[in-house]
Backbone of each chain as nested JSON, in Angstrom:
{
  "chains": [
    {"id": "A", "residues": [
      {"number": 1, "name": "UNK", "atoms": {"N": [-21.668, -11.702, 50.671], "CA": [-21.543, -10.392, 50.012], "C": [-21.119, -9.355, 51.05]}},
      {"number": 2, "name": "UNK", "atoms": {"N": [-19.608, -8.77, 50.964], "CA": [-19.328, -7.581, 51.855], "C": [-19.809, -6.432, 51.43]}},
      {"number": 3, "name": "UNK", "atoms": {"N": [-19.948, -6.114, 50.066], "CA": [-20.665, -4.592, 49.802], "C": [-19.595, -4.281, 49.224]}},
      {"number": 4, "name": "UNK", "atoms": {"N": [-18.073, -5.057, 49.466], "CA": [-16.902, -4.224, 48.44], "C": [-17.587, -4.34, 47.309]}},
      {"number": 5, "name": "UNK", "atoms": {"N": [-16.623, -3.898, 45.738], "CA": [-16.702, -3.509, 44.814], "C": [-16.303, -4.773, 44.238]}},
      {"number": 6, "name": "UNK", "atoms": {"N": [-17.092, -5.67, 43.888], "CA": [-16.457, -7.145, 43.073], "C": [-15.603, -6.966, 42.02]}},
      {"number": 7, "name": "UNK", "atoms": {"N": [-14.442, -7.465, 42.096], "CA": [-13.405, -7.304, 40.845], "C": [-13.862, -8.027, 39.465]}},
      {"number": 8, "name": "UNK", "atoms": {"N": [-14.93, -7.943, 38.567], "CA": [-14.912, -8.451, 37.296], "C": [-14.203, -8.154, 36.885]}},
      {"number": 9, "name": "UNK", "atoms": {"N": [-13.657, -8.949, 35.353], "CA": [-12.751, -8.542, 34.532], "C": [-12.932, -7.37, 33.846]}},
      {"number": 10, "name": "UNK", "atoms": {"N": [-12.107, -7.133, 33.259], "CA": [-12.335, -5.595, 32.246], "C": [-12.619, -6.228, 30.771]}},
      {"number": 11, "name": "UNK", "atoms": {"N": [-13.48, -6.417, 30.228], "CA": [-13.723, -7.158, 29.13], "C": [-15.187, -6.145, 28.15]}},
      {"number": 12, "name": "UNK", "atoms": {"N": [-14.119, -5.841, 27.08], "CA": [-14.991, -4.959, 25.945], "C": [-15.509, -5.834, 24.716]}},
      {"number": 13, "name": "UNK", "atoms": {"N": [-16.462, -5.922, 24.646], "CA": [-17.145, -6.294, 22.756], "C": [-17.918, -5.028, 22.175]}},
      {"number": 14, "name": "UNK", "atoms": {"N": [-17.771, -5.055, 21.056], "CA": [-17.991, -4.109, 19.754], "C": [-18.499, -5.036, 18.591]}},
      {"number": 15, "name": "UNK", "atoms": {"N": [-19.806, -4.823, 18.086], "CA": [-20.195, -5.451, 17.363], "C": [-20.505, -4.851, 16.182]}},
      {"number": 16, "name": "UNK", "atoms": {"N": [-19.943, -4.782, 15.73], "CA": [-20.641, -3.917, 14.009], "C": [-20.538, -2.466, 13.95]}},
      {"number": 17, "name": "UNK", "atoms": {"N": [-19.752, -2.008, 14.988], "CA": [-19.293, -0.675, 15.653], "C": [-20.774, -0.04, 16.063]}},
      {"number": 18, "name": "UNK", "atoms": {"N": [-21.595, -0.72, 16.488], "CA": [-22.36, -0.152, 17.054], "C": [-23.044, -0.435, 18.27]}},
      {"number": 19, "name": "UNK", "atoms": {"N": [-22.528, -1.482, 18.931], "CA": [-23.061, -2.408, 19.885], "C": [-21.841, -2.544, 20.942]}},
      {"number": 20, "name": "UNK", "atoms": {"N": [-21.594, -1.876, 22.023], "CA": [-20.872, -2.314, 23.136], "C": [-21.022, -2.292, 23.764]}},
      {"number": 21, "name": "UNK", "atoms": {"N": [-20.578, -3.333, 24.486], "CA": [-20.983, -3.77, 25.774], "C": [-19.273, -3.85, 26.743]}},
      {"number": 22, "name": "UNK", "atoms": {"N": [-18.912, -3.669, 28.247], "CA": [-17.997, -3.78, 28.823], "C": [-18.524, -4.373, 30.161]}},
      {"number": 23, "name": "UNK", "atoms": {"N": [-17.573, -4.68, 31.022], "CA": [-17.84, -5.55, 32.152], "C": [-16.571, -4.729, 32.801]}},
      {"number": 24, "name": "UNK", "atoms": {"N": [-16.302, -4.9, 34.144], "CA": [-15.202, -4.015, 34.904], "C": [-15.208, -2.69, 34.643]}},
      {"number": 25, "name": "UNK", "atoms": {"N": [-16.562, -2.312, 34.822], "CA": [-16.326, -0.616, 34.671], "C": [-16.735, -0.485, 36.414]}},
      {"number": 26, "name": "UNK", "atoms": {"N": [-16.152, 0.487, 36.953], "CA": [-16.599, 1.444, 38.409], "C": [-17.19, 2.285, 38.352]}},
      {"number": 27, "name": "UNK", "atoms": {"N": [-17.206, 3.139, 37.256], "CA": [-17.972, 4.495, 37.263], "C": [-17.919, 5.22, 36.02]}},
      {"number": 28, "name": "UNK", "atoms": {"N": [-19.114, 5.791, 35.628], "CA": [-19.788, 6.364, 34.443], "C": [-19.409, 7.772, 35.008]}},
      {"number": 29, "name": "UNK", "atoms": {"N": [-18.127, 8.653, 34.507], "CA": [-17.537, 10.031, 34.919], "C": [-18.415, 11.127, 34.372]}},
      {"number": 30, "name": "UNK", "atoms": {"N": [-18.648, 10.803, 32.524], "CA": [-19.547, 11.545, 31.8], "C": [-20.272, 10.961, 30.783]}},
      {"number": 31, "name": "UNK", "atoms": {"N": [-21.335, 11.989, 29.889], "CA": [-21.602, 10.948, 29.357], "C": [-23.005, 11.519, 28.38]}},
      {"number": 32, "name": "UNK", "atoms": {"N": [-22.687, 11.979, 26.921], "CA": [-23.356, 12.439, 26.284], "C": [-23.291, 11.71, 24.764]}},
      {"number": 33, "name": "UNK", "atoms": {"N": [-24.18, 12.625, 23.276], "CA": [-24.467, 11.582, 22.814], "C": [-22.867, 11.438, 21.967]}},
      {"number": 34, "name": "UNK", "atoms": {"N": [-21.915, 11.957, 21.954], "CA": [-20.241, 11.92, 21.113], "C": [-19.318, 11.218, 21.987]}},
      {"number": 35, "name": "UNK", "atoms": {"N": [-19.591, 10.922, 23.402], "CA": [-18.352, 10.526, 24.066], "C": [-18.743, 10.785, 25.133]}},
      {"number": 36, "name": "UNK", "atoms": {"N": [-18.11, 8.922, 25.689], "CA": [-18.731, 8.677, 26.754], "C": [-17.421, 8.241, 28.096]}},
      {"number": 37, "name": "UNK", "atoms": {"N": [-17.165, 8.98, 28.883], "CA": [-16.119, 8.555, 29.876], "C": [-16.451, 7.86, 30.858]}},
      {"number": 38, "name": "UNK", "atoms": {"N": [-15.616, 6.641, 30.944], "CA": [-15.735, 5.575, 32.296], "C": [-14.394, 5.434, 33.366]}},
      {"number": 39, "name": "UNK", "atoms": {"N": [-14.486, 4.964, 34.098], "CA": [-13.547, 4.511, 34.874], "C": [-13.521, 2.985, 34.84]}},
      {"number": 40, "name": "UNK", "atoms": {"N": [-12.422, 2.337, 34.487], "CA": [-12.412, 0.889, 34.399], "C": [-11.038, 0.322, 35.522]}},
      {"number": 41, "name": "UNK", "atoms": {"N": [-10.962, -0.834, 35.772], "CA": [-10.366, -1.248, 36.515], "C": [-8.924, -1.292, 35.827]}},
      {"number": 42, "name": "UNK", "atoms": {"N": [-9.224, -0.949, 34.355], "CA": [-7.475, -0.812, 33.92], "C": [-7.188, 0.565, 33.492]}},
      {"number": 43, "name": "UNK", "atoms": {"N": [-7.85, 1.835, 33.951], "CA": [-7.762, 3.086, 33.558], "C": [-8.825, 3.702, 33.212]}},
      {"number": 44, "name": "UNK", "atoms": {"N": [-8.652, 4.722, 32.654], "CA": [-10.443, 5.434, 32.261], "C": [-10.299, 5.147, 30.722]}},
      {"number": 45, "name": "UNK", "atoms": {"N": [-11.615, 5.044, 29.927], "CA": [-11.798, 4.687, 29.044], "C": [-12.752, 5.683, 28.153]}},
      {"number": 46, "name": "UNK", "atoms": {"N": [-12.019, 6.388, 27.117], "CA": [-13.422, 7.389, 26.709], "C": [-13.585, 6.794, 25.221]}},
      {"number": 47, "name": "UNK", "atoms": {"N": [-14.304, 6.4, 25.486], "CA": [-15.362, 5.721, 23.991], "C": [-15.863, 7.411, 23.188]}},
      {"number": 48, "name": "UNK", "atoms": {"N": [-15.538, 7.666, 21.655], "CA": [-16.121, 8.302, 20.874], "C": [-16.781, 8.007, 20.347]}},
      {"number": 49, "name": "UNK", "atoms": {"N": [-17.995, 8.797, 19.204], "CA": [-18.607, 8.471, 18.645], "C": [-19.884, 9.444, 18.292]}},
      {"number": 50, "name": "UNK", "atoms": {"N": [-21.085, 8.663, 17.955], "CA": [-21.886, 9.629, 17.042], "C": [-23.004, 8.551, 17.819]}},
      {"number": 51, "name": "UNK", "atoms": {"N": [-24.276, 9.432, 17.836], "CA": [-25.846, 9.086, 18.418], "C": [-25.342, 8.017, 19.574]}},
      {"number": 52, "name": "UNK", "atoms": {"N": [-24.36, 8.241, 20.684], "CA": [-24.609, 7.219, 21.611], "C": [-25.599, 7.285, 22.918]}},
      {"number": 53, "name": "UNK", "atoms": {"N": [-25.609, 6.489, 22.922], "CA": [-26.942, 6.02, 24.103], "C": [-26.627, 5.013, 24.785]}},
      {"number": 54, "name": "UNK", "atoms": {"N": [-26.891, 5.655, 26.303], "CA": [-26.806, 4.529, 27.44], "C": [-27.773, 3.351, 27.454]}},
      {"number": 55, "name": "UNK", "atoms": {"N": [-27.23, 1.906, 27.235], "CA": [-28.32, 0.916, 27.145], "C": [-28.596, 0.134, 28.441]}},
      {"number": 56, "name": "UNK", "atoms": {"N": [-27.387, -0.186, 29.018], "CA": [-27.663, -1.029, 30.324], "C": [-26.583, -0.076, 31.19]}},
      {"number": 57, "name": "UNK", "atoms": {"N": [-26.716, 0.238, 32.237], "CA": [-25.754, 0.403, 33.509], "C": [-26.237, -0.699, 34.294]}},
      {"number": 58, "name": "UNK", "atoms": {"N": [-25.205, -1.18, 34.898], "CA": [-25.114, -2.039, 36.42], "C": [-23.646, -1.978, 37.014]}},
      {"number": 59, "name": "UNK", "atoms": {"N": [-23.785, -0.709, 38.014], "CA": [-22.585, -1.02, 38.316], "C": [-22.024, -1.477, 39.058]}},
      {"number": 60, "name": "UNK", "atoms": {"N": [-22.892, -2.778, 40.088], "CA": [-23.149, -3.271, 41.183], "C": [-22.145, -4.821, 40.295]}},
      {"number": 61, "name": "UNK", "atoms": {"N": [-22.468, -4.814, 38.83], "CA": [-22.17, -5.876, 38.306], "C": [-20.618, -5.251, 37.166]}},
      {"number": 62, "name": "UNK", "atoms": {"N": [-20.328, -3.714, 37.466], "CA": [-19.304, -3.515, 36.708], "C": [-19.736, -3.44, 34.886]}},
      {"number": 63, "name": "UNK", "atoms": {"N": [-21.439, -3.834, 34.973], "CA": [-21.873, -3.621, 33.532], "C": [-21.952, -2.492, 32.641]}},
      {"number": 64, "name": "UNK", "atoms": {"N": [-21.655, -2.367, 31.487], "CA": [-22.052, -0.985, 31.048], "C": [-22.569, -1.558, 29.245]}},
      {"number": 65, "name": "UNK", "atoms": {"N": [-23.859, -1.081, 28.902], "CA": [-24.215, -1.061, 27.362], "C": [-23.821, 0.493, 26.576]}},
      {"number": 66, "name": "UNK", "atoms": {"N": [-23.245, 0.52, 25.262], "CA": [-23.441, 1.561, 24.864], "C": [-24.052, 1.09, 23.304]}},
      {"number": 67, "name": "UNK", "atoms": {"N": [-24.69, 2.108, 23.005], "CA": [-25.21, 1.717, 21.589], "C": [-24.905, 3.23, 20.568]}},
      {"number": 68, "name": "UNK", "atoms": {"N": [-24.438, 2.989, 19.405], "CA": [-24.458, 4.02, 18.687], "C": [-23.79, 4.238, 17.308]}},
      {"number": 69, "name": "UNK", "atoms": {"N": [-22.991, 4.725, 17.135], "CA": [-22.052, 4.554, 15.901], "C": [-20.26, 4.981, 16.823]}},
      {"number": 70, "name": "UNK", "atoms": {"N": [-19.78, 3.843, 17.195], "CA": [-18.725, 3.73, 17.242], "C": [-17.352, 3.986, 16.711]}},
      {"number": 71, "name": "UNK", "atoms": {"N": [-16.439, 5.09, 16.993], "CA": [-15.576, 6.049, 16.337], "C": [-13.953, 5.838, 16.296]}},
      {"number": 72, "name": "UNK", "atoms": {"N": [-14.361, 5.257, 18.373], "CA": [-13.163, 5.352, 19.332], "C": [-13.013, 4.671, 20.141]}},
      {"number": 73, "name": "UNK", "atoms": {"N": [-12.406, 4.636, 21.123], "CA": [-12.126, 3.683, 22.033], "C": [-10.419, 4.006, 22.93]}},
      {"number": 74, "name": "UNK", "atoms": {"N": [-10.523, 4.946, 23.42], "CA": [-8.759, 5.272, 24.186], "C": [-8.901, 5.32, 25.288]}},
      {"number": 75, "name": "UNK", "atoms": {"N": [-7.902, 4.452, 26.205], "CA": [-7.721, 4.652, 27.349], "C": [-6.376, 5.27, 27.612]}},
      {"number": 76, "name": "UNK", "atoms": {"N": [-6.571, 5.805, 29.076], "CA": [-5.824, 6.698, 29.76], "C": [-5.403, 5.844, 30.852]}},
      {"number": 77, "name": "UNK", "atoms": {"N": [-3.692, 5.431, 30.858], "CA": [-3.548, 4.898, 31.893], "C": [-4.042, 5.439, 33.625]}},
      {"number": 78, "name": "UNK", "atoms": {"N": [-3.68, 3.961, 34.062], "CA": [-4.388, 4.345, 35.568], "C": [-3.251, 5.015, 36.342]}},
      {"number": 79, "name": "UNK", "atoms": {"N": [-3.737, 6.373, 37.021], "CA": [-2.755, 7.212, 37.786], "C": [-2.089, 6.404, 38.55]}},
      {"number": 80, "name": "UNK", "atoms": {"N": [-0.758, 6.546, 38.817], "CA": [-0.362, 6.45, 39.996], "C": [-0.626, 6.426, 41.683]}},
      {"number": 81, "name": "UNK", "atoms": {"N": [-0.701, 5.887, 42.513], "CA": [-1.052, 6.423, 43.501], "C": [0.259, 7.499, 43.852]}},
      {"number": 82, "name": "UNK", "atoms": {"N": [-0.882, 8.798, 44.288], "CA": [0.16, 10.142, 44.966], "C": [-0.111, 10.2, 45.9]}},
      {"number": 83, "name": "UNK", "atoms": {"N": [-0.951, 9.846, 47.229], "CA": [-1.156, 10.221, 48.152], "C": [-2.68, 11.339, 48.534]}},
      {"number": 84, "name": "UNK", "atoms": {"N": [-3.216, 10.507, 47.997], "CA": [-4.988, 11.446, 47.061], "C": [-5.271, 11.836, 48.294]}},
      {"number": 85, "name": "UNK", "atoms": {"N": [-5.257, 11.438, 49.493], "CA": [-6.005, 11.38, 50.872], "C": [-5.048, 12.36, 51.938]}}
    ]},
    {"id": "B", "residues": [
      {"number": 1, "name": "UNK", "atoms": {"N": [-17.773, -22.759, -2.299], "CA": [-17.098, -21.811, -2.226], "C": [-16.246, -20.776, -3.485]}},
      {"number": 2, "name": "UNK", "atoms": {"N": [-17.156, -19.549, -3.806], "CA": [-17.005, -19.248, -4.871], "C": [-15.357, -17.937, -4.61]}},
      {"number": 3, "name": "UNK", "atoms": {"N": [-15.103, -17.993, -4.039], "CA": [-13.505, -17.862, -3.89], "C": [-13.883, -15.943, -3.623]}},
      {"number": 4, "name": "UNK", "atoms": {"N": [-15.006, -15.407, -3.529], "CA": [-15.438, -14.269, -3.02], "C": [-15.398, -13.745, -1.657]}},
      {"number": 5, "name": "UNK", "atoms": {"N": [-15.011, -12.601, -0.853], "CA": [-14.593, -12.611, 0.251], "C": [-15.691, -12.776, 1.002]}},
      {"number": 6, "name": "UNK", "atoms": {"N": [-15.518, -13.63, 2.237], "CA": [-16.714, -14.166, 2.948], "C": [-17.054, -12.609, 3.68]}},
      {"number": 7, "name": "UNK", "atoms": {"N": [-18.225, -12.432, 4.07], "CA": [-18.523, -11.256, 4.21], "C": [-18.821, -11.388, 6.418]}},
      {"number": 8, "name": "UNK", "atoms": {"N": [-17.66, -11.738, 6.624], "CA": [-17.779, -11.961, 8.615], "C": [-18.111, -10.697, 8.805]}},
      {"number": 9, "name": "UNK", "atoms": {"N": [-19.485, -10.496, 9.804], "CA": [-19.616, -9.306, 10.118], "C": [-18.456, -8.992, 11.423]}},
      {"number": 10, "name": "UNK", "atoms": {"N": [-18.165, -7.511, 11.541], "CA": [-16.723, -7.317, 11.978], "C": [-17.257, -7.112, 14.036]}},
      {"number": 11, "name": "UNK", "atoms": {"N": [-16.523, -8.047, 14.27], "CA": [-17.061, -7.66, 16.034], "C": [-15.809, -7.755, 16.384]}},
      {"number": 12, "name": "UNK", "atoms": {"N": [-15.236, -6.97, 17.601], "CA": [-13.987, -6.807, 18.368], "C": [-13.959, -7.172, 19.71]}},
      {"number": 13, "name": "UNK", "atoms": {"N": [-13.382, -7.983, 20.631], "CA": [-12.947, -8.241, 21.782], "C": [-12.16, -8.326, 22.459]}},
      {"number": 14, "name": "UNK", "atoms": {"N": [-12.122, -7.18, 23.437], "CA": [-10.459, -6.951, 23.992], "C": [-10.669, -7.366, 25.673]}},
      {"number": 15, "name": "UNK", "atoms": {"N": [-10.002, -8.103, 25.719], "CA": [-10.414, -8.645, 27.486], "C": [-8.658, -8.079, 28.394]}},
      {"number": 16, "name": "UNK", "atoms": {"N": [-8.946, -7.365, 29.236], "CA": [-8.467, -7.1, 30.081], "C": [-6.896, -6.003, 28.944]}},
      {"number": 17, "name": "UNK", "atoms": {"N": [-7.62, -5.352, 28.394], "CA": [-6.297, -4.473, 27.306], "C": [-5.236, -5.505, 27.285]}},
      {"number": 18, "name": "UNK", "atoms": {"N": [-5.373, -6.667, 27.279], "CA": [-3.975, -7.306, 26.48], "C": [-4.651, -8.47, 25.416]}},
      {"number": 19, "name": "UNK", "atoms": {"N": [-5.246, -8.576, 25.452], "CA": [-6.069, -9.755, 24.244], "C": [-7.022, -9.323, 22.991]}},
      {"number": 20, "name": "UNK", "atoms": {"N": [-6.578, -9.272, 22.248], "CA": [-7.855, -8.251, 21.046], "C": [-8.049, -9.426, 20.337]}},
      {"number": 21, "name": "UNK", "atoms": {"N": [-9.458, -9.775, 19.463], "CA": [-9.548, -10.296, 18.759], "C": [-10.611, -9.791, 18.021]}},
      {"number": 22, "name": "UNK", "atoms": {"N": [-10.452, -10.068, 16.676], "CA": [-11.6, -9.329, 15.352], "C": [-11.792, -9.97, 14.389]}},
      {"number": 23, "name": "UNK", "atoms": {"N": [-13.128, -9.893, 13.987], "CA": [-13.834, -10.384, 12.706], "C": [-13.731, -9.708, 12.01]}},
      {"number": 24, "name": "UNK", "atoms": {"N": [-14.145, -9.765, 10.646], "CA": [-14.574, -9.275, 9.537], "C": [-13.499, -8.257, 8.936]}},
      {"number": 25, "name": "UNK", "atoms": {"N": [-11.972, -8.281, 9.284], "CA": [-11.119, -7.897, 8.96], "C": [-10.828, -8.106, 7.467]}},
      {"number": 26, "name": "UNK", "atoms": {"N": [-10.19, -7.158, 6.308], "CA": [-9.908, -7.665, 5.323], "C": [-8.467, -7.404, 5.009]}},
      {"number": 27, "name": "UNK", "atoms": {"N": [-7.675, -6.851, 5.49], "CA": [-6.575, -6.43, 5.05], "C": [-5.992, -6.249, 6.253]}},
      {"number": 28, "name": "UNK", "atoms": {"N": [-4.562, -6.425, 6.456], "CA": [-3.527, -5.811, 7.548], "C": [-2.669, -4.912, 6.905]}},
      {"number": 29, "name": "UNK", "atoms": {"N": [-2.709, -3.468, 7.0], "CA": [-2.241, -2.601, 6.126], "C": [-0.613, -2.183, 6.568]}},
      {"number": 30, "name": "UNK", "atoms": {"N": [-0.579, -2.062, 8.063], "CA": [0.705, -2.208, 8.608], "C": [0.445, -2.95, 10.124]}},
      {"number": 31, "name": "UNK", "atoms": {"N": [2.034, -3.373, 10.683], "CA": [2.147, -3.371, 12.181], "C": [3.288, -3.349, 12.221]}},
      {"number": 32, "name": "UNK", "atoms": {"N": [3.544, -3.067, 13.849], "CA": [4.76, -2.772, 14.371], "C": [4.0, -3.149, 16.218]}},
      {"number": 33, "name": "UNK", "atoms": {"N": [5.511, -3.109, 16.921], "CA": [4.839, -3.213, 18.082], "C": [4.134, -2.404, 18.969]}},
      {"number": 34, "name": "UNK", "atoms": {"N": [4.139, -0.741, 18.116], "CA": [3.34, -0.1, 18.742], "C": [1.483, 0.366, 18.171]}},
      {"number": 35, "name": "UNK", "atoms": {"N": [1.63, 0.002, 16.664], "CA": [0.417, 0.507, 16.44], "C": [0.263, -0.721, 15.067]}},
      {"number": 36, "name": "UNK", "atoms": {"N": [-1.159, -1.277, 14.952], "CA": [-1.619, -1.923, 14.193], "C": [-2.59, -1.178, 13.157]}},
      {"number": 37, "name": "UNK", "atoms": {"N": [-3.05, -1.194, 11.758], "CA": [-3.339, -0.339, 11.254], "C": [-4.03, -1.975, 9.905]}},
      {"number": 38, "name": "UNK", "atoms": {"N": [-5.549, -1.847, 10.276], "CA": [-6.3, -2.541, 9.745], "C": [-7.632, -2.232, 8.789]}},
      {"number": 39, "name": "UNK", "atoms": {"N": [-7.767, -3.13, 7.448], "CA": [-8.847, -2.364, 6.938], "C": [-9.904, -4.156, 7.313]}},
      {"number": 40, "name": "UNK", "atoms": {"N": [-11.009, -3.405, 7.71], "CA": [-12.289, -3.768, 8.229], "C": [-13.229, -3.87, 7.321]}},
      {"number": 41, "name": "UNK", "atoms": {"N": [-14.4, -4.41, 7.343], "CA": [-15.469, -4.226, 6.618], "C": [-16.843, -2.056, 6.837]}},
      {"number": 42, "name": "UNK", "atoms": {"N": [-16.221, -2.366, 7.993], "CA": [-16.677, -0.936, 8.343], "C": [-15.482, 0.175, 8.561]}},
      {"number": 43, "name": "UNK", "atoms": {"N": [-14.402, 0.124, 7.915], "CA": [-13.45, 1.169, 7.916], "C": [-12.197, 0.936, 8.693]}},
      {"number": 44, "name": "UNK", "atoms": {"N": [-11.125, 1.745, 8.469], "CA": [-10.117, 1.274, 8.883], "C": [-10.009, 1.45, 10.138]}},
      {"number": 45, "name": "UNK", "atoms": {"N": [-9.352, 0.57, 10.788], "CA": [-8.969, 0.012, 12.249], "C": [-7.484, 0.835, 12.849]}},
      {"number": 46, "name": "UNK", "atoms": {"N": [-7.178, 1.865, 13.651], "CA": [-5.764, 1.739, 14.243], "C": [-5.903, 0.861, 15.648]}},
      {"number": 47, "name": "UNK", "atoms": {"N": [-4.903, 0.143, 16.088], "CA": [-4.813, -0.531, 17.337], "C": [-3.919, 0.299, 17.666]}},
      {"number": 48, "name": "UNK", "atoms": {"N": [-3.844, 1.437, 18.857], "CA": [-2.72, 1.936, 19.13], "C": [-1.992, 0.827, 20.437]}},
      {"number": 49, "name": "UNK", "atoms": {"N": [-1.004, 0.646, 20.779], "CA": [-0.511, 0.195, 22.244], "C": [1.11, -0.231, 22.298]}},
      {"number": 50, "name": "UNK", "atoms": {"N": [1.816, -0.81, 22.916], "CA": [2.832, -1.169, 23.171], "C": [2.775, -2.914, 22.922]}},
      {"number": 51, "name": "UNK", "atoms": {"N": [3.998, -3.224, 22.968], "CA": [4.494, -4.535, 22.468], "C": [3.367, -5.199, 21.838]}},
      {"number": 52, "name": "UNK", "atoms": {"N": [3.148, -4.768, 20.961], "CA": [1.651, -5.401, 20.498], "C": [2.462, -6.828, 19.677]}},
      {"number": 53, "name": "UNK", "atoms": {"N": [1.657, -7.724, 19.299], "CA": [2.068, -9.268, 19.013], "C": [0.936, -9.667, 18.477]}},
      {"number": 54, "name": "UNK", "atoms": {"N": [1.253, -9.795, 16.69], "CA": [-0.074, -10.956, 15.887], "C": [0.153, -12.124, 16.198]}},
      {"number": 55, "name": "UNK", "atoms": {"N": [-1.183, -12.451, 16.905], "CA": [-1.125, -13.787, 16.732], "C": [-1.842, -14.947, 16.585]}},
      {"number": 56, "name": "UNK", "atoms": {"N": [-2.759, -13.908, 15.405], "CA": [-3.206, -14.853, 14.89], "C": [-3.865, -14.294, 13.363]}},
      {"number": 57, "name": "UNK", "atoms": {"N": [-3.816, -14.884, 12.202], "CA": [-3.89, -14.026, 11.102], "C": [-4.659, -15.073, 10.078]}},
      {"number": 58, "name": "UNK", "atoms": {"N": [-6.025, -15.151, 10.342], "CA": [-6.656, -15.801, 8.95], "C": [-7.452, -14.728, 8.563]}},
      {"number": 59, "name": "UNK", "atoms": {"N": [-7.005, -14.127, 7.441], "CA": [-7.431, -13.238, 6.068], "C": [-9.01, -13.907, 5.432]}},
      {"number": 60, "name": "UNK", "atoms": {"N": [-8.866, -15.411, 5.033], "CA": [-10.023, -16.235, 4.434], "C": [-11.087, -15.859, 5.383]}},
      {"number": 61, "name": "UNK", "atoms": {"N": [-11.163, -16.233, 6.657], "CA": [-12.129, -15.792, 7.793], "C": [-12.22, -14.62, 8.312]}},
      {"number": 62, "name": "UNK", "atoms": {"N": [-11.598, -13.501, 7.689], "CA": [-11.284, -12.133, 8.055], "C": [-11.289, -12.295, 10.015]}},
      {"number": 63, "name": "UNK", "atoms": {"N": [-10.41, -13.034, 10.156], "CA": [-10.006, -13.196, 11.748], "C": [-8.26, -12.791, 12.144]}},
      {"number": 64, "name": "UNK", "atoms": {"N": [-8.54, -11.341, 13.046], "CA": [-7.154, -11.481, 13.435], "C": [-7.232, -10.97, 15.224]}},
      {"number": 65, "name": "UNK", "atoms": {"N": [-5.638, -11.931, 15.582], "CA": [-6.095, -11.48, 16.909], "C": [-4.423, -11.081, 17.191]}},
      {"number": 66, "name": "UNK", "atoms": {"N": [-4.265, -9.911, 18.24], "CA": [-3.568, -9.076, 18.809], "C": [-2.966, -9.392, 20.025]}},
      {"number": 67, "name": "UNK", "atoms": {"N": [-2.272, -9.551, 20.767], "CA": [-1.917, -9.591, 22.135], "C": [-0.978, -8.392, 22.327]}},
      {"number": 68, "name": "UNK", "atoms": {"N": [-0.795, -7.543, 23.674], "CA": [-0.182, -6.654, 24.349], "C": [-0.94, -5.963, 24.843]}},
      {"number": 69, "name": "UNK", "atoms": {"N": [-0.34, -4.838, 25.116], "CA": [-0.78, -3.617, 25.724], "C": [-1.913, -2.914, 25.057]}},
      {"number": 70, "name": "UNK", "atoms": {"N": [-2.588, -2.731, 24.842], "CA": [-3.606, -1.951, 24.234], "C": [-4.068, -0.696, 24.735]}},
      {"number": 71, "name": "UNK", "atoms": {"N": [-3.887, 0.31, 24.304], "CA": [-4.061, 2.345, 24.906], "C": [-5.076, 2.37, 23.839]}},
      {"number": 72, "name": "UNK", "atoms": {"N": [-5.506, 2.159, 22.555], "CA": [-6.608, 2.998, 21.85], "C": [-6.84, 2.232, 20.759]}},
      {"number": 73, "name": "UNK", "atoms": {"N": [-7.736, 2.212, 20.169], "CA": [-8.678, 1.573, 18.864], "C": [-9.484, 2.447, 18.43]}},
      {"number": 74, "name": "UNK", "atoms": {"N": [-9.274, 3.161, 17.535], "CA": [-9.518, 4.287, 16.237], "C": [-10.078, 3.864, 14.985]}},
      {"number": 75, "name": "UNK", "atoms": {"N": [-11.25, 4.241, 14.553], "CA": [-11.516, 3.991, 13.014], "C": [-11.635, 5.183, 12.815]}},
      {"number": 76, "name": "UNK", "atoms": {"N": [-11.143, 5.036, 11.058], "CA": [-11.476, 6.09, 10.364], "C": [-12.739, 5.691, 9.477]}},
      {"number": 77, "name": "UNK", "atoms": {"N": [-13.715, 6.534, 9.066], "CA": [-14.805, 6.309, 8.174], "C": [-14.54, 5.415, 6.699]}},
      {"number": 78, "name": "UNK", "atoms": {"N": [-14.991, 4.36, 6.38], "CA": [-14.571, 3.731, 5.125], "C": [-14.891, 5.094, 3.977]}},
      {"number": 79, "name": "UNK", "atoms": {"N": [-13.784, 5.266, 3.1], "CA": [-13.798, 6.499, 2.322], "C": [-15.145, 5.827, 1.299]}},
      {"number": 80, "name": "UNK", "atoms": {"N": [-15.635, 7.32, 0.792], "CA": [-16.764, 6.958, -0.414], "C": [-16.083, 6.046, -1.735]}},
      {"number": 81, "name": "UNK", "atoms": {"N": [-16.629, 5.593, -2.447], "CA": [-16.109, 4.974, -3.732], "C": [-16.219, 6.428, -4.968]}},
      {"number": 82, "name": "UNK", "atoms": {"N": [-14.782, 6.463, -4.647], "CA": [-14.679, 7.713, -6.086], "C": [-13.567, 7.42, -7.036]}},
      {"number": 83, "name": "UNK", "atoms": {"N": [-14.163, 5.905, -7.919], "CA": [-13.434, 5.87, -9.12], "C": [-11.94, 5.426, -8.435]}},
      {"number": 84, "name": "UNK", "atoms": {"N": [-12.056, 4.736, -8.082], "CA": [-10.356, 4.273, -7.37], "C": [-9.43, 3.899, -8.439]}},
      {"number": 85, "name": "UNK", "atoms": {"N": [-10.386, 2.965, -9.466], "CA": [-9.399, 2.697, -10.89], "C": [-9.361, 3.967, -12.155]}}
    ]}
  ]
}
């Protein structure tokens, strides 16, 4: 184990629109109960919706639970690199 | 088998935005290669994305699965029942 950031896949399930779960997330940006923004290894991802709630974070494992009534689901491609640094 | 629509509860899986696959689908209302437009057991489905590709379409098992690009997955609320006939 180097401590990098393990590349899991980016892999979403939705169950009954109320049950999701993702794998390849990096970072939880925001995050209330209508819409929830992530950073995923294929862009940011803002999940909409109604009564959501954080169920599992691990982001050591790229895990993320959301539970709630499921609306949305859009991602925002991943920027370009510009020279951030 | 009384020829009644099997009632698959509807779960979605999109692995790495190019692979979608879904249950409990009942209808494919339109597609094209940019946006898929599905009725569900819990309301209608848009798949927004690029070169999108069915490929796979059993209606009996309310199973359909998607390949391409995938940017967004949208439901709209299943409308109330007001006298449709």
């Amino acid at each position: 184990m180097t401590g990098d950031n393990l590349q899991f896949p980016h892999k979403l399930t939705l169950n009954e629109r109320k049950s999701l779960t993702m794998t390849g997330v990096t970072e939880v940006v925001s995050f209330d109960d209508t819409a929830v923004v992530l950073h995923t290894q294929l862009g940011t991802l803002e999940i909409q919706g109604e009564d959501l709630k954080l169920k599992t974070l691990s982001l050591d494992g790229g895990q993320v639970a959301v539970d709630g009534h499921v609306c949305g689901l859009i991602y925002e491609e991943p920027k370009a690199a510009r020279g951030f640094w």
